[in-house]
C-alpha positions as CSV (number, residue, x, y, z in Angstrom):
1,X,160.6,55.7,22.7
2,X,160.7,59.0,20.6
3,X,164.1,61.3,21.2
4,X,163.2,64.7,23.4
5,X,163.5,66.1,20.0
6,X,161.4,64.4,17.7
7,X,158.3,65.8,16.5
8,X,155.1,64.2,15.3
9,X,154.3,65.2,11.4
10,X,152.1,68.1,11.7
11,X,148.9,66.3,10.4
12,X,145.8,66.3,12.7
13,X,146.0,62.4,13.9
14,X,149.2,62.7,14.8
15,X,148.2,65.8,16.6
16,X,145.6,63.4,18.3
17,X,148.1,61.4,19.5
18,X,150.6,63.3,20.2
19,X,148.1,65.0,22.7
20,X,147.4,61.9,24.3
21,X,150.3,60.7,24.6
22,X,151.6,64.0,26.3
23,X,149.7,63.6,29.2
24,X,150.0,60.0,29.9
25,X,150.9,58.5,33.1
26,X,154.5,57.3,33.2
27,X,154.8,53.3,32.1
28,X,155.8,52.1,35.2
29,X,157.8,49.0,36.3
30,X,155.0,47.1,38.0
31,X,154.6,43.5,37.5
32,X,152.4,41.0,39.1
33,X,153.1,39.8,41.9
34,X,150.9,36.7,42.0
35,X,151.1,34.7,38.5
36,X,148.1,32.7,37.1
37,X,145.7,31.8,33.9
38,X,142.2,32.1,33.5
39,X,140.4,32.0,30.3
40,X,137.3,34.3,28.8
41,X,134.1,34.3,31.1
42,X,134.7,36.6,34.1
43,X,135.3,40.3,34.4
44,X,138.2,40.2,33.1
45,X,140.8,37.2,31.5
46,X,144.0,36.7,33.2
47,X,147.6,35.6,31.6
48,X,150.5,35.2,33.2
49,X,148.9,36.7,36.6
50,X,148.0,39.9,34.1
51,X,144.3,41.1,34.6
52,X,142.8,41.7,30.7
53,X,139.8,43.1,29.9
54,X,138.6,45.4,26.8
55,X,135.3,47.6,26.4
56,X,133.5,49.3,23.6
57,X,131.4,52.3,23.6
58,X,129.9,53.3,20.6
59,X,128.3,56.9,19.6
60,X,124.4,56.4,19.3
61,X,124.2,53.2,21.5
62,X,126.3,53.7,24.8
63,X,126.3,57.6,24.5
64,X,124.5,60.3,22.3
65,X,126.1,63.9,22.3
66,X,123.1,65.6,22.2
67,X,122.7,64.1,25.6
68,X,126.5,64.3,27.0
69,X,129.2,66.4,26.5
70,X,132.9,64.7,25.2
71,X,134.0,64.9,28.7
72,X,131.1,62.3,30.4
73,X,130.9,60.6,27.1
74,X,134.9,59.6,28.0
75,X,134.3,59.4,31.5
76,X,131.9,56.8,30.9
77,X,133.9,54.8,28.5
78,X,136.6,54.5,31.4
79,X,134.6,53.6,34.5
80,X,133.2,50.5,32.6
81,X,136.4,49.4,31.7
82,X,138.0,50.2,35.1
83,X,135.2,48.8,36.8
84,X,135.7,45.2,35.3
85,X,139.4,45.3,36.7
86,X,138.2,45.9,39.8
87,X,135.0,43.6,39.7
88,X,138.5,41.0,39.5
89,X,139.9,42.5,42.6
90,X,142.7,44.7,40.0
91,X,144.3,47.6,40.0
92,X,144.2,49.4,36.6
93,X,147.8,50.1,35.0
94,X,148.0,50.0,31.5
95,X,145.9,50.5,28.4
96,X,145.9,50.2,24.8
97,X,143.6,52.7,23.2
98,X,141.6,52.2,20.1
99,X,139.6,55.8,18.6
100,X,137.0,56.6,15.6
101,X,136.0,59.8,15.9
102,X,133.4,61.3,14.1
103,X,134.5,62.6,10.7
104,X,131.4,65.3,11.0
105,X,133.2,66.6,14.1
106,X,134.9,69.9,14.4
107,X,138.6,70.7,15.6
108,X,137.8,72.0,18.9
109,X,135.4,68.8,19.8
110,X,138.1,66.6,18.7
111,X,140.3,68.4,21.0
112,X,138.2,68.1,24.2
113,X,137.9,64.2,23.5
114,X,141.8,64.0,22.9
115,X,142.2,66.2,26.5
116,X,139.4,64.2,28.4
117,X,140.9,60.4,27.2
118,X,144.3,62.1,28.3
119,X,143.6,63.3,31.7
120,X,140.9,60.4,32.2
121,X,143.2,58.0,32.4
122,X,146.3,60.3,33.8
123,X,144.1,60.9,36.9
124,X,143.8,57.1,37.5
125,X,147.4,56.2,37.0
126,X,146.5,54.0,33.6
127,X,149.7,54.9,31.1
128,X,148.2,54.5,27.5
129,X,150.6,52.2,26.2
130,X,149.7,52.4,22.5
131,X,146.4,51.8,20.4
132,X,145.5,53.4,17.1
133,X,142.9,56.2,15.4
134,X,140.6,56.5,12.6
135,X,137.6,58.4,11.2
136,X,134.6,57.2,10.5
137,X,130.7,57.8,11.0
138,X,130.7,57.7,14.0
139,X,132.8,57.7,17.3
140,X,134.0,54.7,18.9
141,X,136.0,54.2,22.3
142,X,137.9,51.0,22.4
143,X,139.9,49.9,25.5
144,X,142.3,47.2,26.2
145,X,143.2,47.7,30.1
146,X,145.7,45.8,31.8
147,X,145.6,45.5,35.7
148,X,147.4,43.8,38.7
149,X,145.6,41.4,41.6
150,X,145.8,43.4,44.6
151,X,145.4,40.0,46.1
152,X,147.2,36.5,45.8
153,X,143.2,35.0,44.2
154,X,141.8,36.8,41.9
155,X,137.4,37.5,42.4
156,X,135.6,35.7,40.5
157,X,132.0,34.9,39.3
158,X,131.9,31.2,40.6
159,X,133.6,31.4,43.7
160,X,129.9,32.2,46.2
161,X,129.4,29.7,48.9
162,X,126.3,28.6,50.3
163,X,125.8,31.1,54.0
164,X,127.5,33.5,52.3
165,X,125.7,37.0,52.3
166,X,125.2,38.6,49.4
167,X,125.9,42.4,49.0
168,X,125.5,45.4,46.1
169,X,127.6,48.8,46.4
170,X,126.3,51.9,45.9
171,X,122.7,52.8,45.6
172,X,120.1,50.7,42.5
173,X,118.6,52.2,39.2
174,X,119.9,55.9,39.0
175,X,121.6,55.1,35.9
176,X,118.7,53.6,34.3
177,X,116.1,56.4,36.1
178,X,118.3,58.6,33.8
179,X,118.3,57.4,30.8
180,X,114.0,56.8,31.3
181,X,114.1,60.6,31.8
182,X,116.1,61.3,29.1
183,X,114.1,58.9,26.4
184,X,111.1,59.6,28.0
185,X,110.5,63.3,29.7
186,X,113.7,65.4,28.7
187,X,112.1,68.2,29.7
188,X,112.1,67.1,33.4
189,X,115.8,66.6,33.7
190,X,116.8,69.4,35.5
191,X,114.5,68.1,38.5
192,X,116.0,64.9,38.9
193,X,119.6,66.3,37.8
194,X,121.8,63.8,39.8
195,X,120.4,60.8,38.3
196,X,120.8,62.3,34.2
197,X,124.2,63.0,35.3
198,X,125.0,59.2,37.2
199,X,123.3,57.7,33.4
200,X,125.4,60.1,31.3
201,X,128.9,59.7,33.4
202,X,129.0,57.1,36.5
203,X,130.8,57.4,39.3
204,X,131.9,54.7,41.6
205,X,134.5,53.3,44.4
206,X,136.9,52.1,41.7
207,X,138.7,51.0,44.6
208,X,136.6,48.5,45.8
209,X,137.3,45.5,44.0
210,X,141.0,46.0,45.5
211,X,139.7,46.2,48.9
212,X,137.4,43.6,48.7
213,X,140.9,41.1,47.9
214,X,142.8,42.9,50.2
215,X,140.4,41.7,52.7
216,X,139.6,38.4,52.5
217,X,136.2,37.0,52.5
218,X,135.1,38.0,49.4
219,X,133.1,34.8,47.6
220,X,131.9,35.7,43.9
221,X,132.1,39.5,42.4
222,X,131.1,41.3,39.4
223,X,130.2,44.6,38.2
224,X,126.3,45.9,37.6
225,X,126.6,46.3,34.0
226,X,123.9,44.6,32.4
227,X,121.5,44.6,35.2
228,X,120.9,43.6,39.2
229,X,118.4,40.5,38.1
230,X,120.7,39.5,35.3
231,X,123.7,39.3,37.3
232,X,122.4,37.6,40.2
233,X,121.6,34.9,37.9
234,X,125.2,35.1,36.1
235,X,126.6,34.6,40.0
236,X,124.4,31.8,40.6
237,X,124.8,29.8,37.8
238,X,128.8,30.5,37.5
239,X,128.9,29.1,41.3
240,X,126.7,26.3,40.7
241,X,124.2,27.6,43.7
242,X,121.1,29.4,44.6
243,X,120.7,32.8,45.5
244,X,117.7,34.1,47.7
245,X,117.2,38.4,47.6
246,X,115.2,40.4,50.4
247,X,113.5,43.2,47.7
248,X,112.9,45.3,51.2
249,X,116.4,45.5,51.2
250,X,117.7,46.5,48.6
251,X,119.4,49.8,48.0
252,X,117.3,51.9,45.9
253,X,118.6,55.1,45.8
254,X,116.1,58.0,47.0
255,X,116.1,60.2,44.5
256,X,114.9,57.0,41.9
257,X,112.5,56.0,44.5
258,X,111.3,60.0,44.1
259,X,111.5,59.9,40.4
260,X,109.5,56.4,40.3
261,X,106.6,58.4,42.4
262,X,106.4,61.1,40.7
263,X,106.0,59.6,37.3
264,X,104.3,56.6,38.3
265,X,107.0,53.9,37.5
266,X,108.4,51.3,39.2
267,X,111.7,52.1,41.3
268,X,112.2,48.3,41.6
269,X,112.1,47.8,38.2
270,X,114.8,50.6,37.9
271,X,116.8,48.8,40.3
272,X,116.1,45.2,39.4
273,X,116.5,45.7,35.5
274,X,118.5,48.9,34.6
275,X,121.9,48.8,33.3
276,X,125.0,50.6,33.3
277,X,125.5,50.6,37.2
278,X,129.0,49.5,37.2
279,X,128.7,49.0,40.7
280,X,129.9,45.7,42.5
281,X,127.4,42.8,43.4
282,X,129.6,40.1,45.1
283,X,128.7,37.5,48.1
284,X,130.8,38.0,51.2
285,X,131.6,35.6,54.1
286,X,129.2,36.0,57.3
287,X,132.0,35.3,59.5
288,X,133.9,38.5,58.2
289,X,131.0,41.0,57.5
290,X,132.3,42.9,60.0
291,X,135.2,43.8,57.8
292,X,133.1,45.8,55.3
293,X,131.7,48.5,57.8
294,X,133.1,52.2,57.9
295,X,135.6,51.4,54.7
296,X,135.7,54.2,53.0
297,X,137.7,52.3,49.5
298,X,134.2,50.2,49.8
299,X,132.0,52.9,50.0
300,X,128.6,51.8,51.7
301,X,127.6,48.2,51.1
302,X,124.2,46.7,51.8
303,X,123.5,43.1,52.3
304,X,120.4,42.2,50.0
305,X,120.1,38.4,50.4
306,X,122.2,35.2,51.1
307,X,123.7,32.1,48.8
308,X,121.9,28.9,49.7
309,X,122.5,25.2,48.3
310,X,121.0,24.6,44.8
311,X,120.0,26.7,41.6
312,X,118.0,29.9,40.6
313,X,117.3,33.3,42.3
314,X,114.7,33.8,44.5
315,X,113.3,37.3,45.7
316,X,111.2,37.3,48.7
317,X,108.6,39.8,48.8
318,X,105.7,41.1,51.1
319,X,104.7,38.6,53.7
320,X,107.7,36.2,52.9
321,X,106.4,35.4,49.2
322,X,109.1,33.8,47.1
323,X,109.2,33.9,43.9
324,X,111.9,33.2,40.9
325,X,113.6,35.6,39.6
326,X,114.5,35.8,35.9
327,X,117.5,37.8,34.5
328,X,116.3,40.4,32.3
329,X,120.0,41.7,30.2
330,X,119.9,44.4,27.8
331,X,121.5,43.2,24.5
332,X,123.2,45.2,22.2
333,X,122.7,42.3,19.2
């Protein structure tokens, strides 16, 4: 730890850091409580009962800053990391922080990143624990966060049980309704302001994953990151069962299903298919269902479907139809 009197060299990375490390959360003394292993293939990695996870986001492919300003740009970057912790039923904690920024960029945009990464994770309690800069072409986010189980199990992607029902939080496709805007009719954004601004800097229960331990109940979890339909089938095959979705039911948020009508789109495609949610999907016990209504660290959950015995996703449809249905990921390679 650096004496109350040192100084950082006057030199502009150590400026950086020194203004991140300003504003950090204290490093508290906060163990786990419940010790365990689990390798690479969920949310998040656990060793020795400590809840791992890391997450990229690069300048040109998970934000543009002719779109965002530095402060959703961060914002973004730290919801997709915190929501993997809690997609594991964690608490965030501690972070190691890895930055490029953008040799092309000025002093004072440099600044507002430093001040947004600061109080971004200050707000949440995360103390930035170390990490490293560098300049380059382009800016890159890099997170290593550390978390706790609220819970003695941690949620995972292969624990859904046949009768189990099978639930999404928050409302489908405003992140991906923004970003169609944004690629598509820019010029429209200002109408359907509330969905450019969910694609651009999410926000979400971040406490729902802790609930959802502290519970009980809770089969299989994971965040909406790469898509509902892709997901689903990640969930199913994980848990070695079938999963069966009711498209009536699911939560497509209004001002999407607006969006979809105005320009002639498909809202269900918005839902089914668009990224970047960050959002829980997890299958819940019928016997305890009764535990998610009016919790306001869940937020409003909807039940789309239930976990039956063997493989693949079904959606029904009009008149009972059922149909399979295939996960459809964005890639980045």
């Amino acid at each position: 730890m650096l004496s109350p009197k040192a100084k950082f060299p006057d030199l502009g990375e150590f400026r950086f850091v020194e203004s991140l490390l300003s504003k950090s959360a204290p490093m508290e003394d906060c163990p786990p409580r419940y010790r365990g292993w689990l390798p690479a293939g969920d949310d998040a990695a656990i060793f020795d009962g400590w809840l791992a996870t890391k997450d990229l986001s690069v300048e040109n492919v998970h934000f543009r800053m002719d779109w965002a300003s530095p402060e959703q740009a961060v914002e973004k970057h730290i919801v997709s990391n915190v929501s993997d912790i809690s997609a594991m039923g964690g608490v965030p904690r501690m972070a190691l922080l890895g930055v490029c920024l953008n040799r092309n960029w000025d002093a004072a945009l440099c600044s507002r990143v430093s001040a947004a990464l600061a109080e971004g994770f200050a707000k949440r309690g995360i103390a930035l624990i170390g990490g490293d800069t560098v300049a380059g072409d382009s800016t890159v986010f890099s997170t290593t966060l550390l978390g706790t189980q609220a819970g003695e199990a941690p949620l995972l992607r292969s624990a859904a049980r046949p009768g189990d029902g099978i639930y999404v939080a928050g409302s489908l496709g405003k992140s991906a309704a923004g970003l169609w805007l944004l690629m598509n009719h820019p010029e429209e954004a200002s109408r359907f302001a509330r969905l450019v601004e969910y694609h651009l800097c999410p926000k979400i229960h971040e406490s729902a994953g802790a609930e959802l331990a502290r519970l009980g109940g809770c089969g299989a979890c994971m965040d909406i990151s790469d898509g509902l339909s892709s997901e689903l089938n990640h969930l199913a095959l994980s848990s070695g069962v079938s999963m069966e979705i009711d498209l009536e039911k699911l939560p497509i948020d209004p001002q999407v299903l607006e969006m979809a009508d105005y320009f002639k789109i498909s809202a269900l495609d918005l839902a089914l298919n668009g990224g970047e949610e960050y959002h829980l999907l997890f299958s819940f016990a019928d016997t305890k269902s009764i535990l998610l209504k009016d919790n306001e660290r869940l937020g409003a959950v909807s039940r789309i479907g239930t976990v039956r015995d063997g493989s693949g996703v079904y959606c029904l449809g009009p008149e009972g139809k059922r149909n399979l249905l295939k996960a459809q990921a964005w890639s980045h390679i």
